[in-house]
C-alpha positions, 0 to 999 in steps of 0.5 A: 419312719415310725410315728407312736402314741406312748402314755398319750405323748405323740412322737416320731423317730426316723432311721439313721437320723435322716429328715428333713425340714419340710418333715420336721414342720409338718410333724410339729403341725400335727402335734408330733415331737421328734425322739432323735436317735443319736441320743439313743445310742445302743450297742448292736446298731439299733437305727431303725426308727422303730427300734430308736423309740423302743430305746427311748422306753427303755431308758425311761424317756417315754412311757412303755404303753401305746403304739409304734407304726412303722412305715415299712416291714419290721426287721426280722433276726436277719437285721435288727430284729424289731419284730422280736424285740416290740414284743419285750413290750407287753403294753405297747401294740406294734405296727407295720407296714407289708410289702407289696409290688408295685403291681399287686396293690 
């Protein structure tokens, strides 16, 4: 999941499209709209929730200034790239989450 503030809007997105009501309700209580991938579609397999928003701002959907916060590490060239890509974003700051065992938090 990535949740963003973009041009003051809030907004969410999650990969591979997989939620569910009870995330689709509290997201709604808490002022967000859902950015649903399938109408994002991007050659190159770009599912990741973050990647979803980056899509939505390039094709002019959402304001290009703000923050995505992923809820995991950003993909790095060995899958999807994120990382690299959020900096093709010079107005918009990128989150994400380390990982961390289980044991060392």
């Amino acid at each position: 999941m990535a949740t963003a503030e973009l041009g003051g809007e809030l907004v969410y997105a999650v990969s591979n499209n997989a939620t569910t009501p009870a995330m689709r309700r509290l997201a709604k209580s808490l002022g967000y709209h859902r950015i649903n991938g399938a109408e994002y579609p991007v050659p190159g397999l770009q599912t990741d929730a973050e990647q979803i928003l980056m899509n939505a701002i390039e094709d002019g959907t959402l304001a290009g200034r703000g923050a995505i916060a992923a809820s995991r590490p950003a993909c790095t060239e060995r899958r999807q790239n994120c990382r690299a890509r959020a900096a093709d974003f010079p107005d918009m700051q990128f989150f994400d989450q380390p990982r961390i065992a289980p044991w060392d938090r």
